[in-house]
mmCIF file of the N, C-alpha and C atoms, coordinates in Angstrom:
data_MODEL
# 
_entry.id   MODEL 
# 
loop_
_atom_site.group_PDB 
_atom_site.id 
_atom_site.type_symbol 
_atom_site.label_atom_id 
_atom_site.label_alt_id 
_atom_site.label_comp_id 
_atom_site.label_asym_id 
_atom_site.label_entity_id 
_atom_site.label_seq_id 
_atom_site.pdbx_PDB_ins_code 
_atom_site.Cartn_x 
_atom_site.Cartn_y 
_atom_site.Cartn_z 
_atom_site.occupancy 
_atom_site.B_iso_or_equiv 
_atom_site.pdbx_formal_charge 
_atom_site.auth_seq_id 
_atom_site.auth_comp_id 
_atom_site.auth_asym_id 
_atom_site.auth_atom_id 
_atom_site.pdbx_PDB_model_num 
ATOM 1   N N  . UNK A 1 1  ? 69.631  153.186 49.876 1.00 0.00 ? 1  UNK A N  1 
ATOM 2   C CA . UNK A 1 1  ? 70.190  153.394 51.192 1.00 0.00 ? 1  UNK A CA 1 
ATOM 3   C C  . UNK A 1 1  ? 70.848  154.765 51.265 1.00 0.00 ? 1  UNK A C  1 
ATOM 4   N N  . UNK A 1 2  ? 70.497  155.827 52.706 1.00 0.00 ? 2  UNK A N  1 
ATOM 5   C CA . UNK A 1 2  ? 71.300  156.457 52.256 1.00 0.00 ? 2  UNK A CA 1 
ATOM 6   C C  . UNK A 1 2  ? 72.524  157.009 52.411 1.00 0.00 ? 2  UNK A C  1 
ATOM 7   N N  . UNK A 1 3  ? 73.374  155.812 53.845 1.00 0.00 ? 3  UNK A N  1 
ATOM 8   C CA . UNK A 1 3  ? 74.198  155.338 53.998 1.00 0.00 ? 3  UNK A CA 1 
ATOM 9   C C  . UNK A 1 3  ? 75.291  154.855 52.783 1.00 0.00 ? 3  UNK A C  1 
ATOM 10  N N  . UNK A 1 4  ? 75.836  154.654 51.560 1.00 0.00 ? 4  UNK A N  1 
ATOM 11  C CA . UNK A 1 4  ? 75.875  153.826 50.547 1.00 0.00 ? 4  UNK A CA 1 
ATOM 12  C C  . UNK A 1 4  ? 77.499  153.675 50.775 1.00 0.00 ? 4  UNK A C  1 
ATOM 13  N N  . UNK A 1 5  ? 78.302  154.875 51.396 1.00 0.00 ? 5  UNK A N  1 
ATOM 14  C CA . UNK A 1 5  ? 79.840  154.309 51.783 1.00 0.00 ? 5  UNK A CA 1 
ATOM 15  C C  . UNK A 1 5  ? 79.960  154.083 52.761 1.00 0.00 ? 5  UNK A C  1 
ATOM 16  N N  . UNK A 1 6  ? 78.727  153.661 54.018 1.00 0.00 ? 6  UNK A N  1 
ATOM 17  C CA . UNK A 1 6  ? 79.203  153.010 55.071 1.00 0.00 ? 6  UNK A CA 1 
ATOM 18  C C  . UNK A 1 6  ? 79.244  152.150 54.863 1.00 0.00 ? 6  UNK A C  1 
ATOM 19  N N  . UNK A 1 7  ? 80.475  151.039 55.262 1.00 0.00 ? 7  UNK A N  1 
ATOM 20  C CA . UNK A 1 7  ? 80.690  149.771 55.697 1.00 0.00 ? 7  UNK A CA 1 
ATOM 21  C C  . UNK A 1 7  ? 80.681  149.013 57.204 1.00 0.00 ? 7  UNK A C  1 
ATOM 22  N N  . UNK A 1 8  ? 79.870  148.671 57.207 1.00 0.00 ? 8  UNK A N  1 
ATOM 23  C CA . UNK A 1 8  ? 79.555  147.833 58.864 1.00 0.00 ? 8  UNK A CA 1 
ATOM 24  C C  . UNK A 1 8  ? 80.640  146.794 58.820 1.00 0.00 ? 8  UNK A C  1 
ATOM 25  N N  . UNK A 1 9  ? 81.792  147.249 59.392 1.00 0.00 ? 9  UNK A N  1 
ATOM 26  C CA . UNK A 1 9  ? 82.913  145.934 59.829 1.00 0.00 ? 9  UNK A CA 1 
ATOM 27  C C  . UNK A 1 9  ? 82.904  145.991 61.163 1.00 0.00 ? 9  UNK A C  1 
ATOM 28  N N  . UNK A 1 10 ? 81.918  145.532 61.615 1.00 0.00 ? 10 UNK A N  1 
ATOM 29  C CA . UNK A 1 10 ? 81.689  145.383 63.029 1.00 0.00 ? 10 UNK A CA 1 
ATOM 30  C C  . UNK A 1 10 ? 82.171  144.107 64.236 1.00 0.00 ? 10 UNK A C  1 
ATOM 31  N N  . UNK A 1 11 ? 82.638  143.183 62.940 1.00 0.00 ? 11 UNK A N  1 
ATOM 32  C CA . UNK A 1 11 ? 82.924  141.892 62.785 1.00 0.00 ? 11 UNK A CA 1 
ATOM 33  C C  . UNK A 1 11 ? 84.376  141.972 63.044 1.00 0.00 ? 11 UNK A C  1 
ATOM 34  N N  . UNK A 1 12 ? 85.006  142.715 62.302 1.00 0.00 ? 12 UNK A N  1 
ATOM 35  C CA . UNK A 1 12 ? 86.472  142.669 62.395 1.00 0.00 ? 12 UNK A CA 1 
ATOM 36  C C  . UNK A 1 12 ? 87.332  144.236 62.950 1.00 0.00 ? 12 UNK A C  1 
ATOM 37  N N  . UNK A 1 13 ? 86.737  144.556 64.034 1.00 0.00 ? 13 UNK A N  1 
ATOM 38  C CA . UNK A 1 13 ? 87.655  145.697 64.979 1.00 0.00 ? 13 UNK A CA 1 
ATOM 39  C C  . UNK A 1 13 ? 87.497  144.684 66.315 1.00 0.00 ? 13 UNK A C  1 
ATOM 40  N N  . UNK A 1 14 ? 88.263  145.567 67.272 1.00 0.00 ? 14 UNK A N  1 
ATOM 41  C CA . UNK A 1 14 ? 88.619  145.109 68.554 1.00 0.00 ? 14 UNK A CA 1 
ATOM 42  C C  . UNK A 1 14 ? 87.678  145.997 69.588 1.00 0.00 ? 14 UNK A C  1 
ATOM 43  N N  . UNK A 1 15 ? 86.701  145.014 69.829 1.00 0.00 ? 15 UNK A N  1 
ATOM 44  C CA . UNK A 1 15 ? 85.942  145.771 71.410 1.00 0.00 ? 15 UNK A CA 1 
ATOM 45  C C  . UNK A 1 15 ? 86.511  147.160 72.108 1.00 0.00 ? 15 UNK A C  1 
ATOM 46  N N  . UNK A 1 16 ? 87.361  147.252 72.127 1.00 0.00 ? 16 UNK A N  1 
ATOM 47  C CA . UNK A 1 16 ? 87.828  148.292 73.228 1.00 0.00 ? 16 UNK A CA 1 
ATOM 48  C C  . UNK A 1 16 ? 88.657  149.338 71.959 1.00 0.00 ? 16 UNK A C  1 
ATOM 49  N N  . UNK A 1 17 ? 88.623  149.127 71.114 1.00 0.00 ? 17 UNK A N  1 
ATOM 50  C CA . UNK A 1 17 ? 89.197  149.856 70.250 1.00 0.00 ? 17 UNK A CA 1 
ATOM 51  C C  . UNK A 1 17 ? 88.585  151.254 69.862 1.00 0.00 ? 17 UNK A C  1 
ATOM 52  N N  . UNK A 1 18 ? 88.398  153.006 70.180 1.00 0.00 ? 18 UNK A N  1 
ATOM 53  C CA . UNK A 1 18 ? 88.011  153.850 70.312 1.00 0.00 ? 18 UNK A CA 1 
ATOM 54  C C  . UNK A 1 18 ? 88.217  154.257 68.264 1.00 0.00 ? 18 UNK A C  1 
ATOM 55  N N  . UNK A 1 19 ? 88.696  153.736 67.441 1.00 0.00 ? 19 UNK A N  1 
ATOM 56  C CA . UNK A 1 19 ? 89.126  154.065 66.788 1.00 0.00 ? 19 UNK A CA 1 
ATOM 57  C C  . UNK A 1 19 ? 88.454  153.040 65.557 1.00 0.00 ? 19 UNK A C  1 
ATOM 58  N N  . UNK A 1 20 ? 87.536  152.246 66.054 1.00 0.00 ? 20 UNK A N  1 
ATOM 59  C CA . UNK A 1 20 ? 87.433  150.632 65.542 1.00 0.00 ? 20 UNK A CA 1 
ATOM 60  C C  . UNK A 1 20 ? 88.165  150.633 64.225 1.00 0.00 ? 20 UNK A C  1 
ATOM 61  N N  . UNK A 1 21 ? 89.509  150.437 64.325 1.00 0.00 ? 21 UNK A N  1 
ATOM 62  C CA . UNK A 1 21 ? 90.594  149.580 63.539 1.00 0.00 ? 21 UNK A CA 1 
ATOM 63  C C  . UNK A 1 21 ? 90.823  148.289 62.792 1.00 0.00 ? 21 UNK A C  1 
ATOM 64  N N  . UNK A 1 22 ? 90.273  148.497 61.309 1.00 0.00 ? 22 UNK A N  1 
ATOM 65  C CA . UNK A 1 22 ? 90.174  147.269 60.984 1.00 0.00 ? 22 UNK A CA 1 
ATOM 66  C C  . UNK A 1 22 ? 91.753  146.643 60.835 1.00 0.00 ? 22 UNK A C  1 
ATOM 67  N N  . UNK A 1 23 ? 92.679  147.551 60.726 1.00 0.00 ? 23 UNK A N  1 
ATOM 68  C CA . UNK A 1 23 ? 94.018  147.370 60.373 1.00 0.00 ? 23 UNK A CA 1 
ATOM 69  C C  . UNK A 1 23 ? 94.806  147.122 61.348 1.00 0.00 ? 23 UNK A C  1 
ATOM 70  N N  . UNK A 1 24 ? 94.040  147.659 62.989 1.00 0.00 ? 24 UNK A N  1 
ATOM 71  C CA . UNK A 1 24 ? 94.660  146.985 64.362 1.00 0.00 ? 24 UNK A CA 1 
ATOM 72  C C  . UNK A 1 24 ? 94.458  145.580 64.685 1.00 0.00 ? 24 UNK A C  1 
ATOM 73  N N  . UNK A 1 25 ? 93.048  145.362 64.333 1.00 0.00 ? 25 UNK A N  1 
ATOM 74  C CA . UNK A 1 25 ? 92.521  143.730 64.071 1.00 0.00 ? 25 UNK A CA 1 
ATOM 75  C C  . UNK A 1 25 ? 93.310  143.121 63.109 1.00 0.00 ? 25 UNK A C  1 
ATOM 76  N N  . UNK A 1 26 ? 93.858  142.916 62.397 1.00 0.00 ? 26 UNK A N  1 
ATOM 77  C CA . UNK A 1 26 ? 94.292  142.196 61.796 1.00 0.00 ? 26 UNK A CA 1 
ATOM 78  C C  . UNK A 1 26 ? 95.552  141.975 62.461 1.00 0.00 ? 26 UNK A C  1 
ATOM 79  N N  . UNK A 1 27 ? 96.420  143.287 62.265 1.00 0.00 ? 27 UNK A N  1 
ATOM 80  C CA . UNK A 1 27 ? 98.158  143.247 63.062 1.00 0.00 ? 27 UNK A CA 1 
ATOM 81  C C  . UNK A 1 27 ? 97.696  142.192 64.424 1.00 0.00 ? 27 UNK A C  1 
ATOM 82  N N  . UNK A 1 28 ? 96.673  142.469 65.274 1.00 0.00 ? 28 UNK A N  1 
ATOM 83  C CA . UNK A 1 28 ? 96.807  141.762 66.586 1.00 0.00 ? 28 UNK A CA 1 
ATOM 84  C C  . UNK A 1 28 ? 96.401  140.310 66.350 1.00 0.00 ? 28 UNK A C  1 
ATOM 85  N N  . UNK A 1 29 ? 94.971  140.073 65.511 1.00 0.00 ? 29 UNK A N  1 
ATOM 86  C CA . UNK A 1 29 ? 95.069  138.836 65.226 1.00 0.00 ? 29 UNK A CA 1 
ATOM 87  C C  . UNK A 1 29 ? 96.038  137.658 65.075 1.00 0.00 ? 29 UNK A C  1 
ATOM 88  N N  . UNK A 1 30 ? 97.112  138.405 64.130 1.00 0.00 ? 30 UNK A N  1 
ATOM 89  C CA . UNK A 1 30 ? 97.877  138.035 63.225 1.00 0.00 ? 30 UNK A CA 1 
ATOM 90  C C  . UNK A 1 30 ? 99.247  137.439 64.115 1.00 0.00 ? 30 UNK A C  1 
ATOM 91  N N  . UNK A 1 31 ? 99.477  138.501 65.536 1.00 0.00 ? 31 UNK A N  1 
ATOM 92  C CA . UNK A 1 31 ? 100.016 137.966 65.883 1.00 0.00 ? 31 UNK A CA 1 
ATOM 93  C C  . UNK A 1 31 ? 99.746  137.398 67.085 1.00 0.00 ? 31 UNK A C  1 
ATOM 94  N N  . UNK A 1 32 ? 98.129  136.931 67.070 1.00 0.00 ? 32 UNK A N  1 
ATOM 95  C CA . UNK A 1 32 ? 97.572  135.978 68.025 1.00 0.00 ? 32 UNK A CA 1 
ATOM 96  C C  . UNK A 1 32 ? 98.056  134.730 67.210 1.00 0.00 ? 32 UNK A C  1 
ATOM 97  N N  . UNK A 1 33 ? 97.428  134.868 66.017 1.00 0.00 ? 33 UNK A N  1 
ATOM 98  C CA . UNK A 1 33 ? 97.841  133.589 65.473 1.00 0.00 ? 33 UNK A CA 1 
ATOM 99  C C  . UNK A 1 33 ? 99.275  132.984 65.381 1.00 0.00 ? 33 UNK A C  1 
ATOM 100 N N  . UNK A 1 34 ? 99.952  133.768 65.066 1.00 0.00 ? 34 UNK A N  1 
ATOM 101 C CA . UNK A 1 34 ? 101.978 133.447 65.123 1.00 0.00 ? 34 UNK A CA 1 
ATOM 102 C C  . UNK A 1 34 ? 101.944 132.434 66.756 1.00 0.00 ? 34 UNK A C  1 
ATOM 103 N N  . UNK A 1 35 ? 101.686 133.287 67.560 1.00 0.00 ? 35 UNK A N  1 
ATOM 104 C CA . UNK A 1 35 ? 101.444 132.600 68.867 1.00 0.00 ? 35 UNK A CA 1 
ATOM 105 C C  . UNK A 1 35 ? 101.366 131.436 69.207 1.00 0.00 ? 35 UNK A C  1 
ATOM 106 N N  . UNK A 1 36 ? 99.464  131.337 68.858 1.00 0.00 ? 36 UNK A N  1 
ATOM 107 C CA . UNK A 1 36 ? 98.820  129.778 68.829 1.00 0.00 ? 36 UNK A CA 1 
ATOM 108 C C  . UNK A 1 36 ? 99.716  128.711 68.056 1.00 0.00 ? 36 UNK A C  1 
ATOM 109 N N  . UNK A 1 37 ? 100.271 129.185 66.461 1.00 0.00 ? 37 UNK A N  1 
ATOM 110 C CA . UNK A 1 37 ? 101.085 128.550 65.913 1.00 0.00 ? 37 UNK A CA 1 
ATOM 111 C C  . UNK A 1 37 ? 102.526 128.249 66.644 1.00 0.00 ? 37 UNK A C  1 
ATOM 112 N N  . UNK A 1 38 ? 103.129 128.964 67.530 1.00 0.00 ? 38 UNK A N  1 
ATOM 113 C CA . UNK A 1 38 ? 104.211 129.110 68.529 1.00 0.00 ? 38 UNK A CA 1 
ATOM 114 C C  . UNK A 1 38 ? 104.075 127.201 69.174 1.00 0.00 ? 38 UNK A C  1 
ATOM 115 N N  . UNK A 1 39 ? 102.833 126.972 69.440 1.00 0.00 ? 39 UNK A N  1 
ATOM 116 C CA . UNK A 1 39 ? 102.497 126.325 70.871 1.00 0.00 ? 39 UNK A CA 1 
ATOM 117 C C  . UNK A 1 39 ? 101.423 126.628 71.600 1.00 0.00 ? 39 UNK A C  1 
ATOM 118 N N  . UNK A 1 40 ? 101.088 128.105 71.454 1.00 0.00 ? 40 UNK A N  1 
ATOM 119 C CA . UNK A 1 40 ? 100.299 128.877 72.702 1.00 0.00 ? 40 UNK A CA 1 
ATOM 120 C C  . UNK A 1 40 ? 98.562  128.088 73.116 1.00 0.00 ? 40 UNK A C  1 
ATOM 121 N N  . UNK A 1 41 ? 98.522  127.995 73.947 1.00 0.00 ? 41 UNK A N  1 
ATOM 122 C CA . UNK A 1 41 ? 96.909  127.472 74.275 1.00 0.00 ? 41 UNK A CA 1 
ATOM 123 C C  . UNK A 1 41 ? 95.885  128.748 74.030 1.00 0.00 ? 41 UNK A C  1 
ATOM 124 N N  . UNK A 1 42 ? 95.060  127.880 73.566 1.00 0.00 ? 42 UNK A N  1 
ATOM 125 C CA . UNK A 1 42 ? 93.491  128.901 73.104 1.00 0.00 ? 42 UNK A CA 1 
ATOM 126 C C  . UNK A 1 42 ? 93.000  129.703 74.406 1.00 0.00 ? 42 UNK A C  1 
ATOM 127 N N  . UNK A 1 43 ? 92.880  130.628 73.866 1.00 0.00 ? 43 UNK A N  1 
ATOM 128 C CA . UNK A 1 43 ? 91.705  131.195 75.430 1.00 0.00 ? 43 UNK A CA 1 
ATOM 129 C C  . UNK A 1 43 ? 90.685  130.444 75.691 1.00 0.00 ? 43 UNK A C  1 
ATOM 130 N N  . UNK A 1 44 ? 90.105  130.131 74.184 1.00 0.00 ? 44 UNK A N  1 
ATOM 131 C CA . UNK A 1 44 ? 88.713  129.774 74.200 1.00 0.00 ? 44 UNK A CA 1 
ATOM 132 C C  . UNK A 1 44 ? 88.288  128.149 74.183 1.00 0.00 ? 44 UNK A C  1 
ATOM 133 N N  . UNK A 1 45 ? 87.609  127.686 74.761 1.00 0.00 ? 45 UNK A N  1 
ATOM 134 C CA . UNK A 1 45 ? 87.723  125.891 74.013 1.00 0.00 ? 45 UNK A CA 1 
ATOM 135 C C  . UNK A 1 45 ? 86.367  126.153 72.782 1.00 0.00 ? 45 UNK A C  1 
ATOM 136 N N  . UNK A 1 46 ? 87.552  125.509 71.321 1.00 0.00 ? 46 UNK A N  1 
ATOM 137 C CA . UNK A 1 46 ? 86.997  125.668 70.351 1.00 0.00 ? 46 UNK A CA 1 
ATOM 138 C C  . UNK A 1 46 ? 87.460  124.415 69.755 1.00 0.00 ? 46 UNK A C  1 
ATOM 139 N N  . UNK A 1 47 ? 86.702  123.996 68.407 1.00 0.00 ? 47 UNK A N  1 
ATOM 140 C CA . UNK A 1 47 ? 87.013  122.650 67.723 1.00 0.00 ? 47 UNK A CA 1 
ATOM 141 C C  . UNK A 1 47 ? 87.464  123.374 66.265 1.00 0.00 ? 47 UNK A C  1 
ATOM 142 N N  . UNK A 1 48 ? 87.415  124.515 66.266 1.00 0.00 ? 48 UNK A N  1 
ATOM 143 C CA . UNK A 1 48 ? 88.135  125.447 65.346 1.00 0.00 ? 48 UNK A CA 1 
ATOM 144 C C  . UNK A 1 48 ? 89.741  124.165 64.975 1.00 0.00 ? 48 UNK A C  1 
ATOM 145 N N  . UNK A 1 49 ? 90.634  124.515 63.978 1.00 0.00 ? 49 UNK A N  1 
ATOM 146 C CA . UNK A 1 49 ? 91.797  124.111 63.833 1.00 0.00 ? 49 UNK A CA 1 
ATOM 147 C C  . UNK A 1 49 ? 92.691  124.577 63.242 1.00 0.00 ? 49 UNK A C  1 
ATOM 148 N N  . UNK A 1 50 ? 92.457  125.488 62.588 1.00 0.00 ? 50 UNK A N  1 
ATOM 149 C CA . UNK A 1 50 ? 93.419  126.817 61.753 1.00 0.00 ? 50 UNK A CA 1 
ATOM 150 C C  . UNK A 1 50 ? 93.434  127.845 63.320 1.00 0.00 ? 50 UNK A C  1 
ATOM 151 N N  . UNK A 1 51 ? 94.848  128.219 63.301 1.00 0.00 ? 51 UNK A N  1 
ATOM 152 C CA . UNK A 1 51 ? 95.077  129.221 64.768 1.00 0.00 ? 51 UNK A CA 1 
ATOM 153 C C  . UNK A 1 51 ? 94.412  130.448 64.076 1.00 0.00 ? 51 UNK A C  1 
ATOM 154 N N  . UNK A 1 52 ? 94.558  131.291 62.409 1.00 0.00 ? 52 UNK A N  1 
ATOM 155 C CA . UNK A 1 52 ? 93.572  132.182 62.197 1.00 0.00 ? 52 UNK A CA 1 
ATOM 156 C C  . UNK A 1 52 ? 92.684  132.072 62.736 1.00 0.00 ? 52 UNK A C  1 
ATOM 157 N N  . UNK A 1 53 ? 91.729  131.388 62.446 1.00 0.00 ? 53 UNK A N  1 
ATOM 158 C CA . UNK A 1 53 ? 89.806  130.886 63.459 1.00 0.00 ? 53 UNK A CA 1 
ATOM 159 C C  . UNK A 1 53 ? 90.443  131.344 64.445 1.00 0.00 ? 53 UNK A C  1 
ATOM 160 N N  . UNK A 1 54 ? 91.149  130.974 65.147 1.00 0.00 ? 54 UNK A N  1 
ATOM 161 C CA . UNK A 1 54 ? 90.894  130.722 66.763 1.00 0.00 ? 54 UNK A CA 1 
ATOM 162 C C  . UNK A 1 54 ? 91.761  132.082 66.920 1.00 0.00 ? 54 UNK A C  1 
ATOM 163 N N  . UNK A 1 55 ? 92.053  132.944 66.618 1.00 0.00 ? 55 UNK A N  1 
ATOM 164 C CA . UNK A 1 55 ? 92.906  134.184 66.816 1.00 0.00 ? 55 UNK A CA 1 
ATOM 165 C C  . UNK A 1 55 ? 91.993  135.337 66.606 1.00 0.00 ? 55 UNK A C  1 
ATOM 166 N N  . UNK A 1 56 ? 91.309  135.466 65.255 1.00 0.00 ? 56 UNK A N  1 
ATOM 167 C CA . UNK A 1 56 ? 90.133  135.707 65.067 1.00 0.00 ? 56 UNK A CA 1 
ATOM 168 C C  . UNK A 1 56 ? 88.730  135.936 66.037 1.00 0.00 ? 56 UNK A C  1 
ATOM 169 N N  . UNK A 1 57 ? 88.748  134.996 66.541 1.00 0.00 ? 57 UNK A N  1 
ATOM 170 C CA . UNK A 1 57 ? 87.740  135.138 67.573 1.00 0.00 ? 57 UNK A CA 1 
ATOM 171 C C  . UNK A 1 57 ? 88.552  135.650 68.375 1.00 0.00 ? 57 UNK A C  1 
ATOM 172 N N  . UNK A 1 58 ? 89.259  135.193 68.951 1.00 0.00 ? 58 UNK A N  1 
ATOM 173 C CA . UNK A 1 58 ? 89.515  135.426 70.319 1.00 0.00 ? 58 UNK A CA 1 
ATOM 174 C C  . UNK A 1 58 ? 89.740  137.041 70.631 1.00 0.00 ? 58 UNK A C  1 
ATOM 175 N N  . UNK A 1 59 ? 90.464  137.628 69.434 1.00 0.00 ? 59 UNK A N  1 
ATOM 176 C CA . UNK A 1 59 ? 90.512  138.992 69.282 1.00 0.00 ? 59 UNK A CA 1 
ATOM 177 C C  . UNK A 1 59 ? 89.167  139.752 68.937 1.00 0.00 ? 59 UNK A C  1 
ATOM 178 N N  . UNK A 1 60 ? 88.266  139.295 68.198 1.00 0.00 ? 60 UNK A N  1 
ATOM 179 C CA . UNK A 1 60 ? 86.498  140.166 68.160 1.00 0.00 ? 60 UNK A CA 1 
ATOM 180 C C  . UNK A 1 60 ? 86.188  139.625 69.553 1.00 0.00 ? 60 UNK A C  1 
ATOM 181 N N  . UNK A 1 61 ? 86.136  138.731 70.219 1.00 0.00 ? 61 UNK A N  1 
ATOM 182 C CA . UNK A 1 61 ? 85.633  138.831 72.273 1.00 0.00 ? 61 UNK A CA 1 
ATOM 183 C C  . UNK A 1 61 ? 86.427  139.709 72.747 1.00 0.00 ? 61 UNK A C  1 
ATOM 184 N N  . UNK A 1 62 ? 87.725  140.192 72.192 1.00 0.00 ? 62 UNK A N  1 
ATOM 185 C CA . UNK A 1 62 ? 88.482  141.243 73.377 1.00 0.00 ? 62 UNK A CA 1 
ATOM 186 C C  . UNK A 1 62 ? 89.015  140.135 74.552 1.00 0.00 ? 62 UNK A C  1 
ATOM 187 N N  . UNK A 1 63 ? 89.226  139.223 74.173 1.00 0.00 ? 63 UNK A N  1 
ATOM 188 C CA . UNK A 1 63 ? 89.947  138.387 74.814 1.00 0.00 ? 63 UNK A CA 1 
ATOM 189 C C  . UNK A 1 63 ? 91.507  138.511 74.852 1.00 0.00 ? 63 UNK A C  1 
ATOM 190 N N  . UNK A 1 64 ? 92.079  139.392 73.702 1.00 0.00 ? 64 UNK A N  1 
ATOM 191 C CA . UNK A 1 64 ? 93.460  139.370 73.669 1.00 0.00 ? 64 UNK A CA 1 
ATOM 192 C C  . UNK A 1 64 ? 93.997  140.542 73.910 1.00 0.00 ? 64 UNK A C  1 
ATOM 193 N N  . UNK A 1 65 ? 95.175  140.410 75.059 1.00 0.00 ? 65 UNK A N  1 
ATOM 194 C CA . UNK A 1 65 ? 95.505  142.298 75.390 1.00 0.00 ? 65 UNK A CA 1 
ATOM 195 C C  . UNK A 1 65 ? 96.478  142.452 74.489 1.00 0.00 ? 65 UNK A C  1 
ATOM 196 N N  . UNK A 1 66 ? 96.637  143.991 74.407 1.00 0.00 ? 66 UNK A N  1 
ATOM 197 C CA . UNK A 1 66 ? 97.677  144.252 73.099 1.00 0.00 ? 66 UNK A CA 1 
ATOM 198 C C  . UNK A 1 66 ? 98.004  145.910 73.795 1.00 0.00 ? 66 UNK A C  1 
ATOM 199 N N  . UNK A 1 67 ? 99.015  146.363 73.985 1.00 0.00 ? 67 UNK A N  1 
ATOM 200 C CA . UNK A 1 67 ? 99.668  147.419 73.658 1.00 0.00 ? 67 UNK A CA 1 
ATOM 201 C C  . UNK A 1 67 ? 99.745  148.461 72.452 1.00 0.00 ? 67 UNK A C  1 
ATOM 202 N N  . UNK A 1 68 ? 99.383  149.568 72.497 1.00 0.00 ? 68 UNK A N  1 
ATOM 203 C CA . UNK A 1 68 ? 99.824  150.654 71.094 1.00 0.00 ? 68 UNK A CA 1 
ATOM 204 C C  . UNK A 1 68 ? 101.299 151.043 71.501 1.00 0.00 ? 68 UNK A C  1 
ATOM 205 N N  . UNK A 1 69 ? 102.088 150.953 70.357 1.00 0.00 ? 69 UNK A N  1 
ATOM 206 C CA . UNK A 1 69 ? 103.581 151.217 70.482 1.00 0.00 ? 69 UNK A CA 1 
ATOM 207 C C  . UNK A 1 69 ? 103.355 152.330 69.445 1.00 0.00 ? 69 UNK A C  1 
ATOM 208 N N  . UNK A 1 70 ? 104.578 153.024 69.329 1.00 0.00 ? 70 UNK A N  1 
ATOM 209 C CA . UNK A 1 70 ? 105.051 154.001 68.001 1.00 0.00 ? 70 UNK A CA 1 
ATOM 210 C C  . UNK A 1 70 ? 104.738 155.650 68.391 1.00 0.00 ? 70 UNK A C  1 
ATOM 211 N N  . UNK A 1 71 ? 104.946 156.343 67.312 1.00 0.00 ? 71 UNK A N  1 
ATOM 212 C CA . UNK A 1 71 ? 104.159 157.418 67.286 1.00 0.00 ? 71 UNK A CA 1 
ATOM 213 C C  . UNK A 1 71 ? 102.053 157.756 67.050 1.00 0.00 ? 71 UNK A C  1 
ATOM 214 N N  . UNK A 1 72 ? 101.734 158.617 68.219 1.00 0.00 ? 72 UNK A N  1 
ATOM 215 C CA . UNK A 1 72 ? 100.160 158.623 67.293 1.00 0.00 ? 72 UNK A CA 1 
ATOM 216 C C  . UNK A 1 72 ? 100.319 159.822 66.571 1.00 0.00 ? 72 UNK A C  1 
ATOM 217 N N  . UNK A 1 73 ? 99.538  158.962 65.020 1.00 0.00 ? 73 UNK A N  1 
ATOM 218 C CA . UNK A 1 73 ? 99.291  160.001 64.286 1.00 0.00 ? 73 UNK A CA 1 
ATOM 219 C C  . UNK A 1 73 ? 97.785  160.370 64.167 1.00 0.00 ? 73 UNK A C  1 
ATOM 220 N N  . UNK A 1 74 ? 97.547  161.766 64.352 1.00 0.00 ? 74 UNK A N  1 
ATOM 221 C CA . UNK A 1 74 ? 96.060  161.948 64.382 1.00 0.00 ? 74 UNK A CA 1 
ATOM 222 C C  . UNK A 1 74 ? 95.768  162.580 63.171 1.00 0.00 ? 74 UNK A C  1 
# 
C-alpha cells in the first residue's frame, strides 16, 4: 500500500468536524454519554444499553451539537 501511515478513522470523527478530530469525538461522546447516564433520552430509538453505544452513535450521525470553547491552537 502506498498509503501505509494513513489511518481511515472515519468511524470515529464528527460529521461536521473540518478538522476530523478523533480526540473531539471522544471528549463529545463522552460527555453524551455522562448525559444519557444523567437520565437524558436517546436521540435515536436503539436496543443498544451501555449509554457509550448510544453516545457513540449518536455523535458519528452528527446528531449531537457541541460548542468549541478555549483557545485555537493552529
Amino acid at each position: 500500500m502506498a498509503d501505509e501511515g494513513f489511518r481511515n478513522n472515519a468511524h470515529c470523527t464528527i460529521p461536521d468536524d473540518p478538522e476530523q478530530s478523533t480526540y473531539r469525538f471522544i471528549v463529545v461522546a463522552s460527555k453524551r454519554a455522562r448525559q444519557l447516564q444523567g437520565g437524558a433520552r436517546p436521540i435515536l430509538p436503539t436496543s443498544a444499553k451501555k449509554p457509550t453505544m448510544i453516545a457513540t452513535e449518536e455523535v458519528r450521525r452528527g446528531l449531537v451539537k457541541y460548542t468549541l470553547t478555549g483557545p485555537v491552537l493552529h
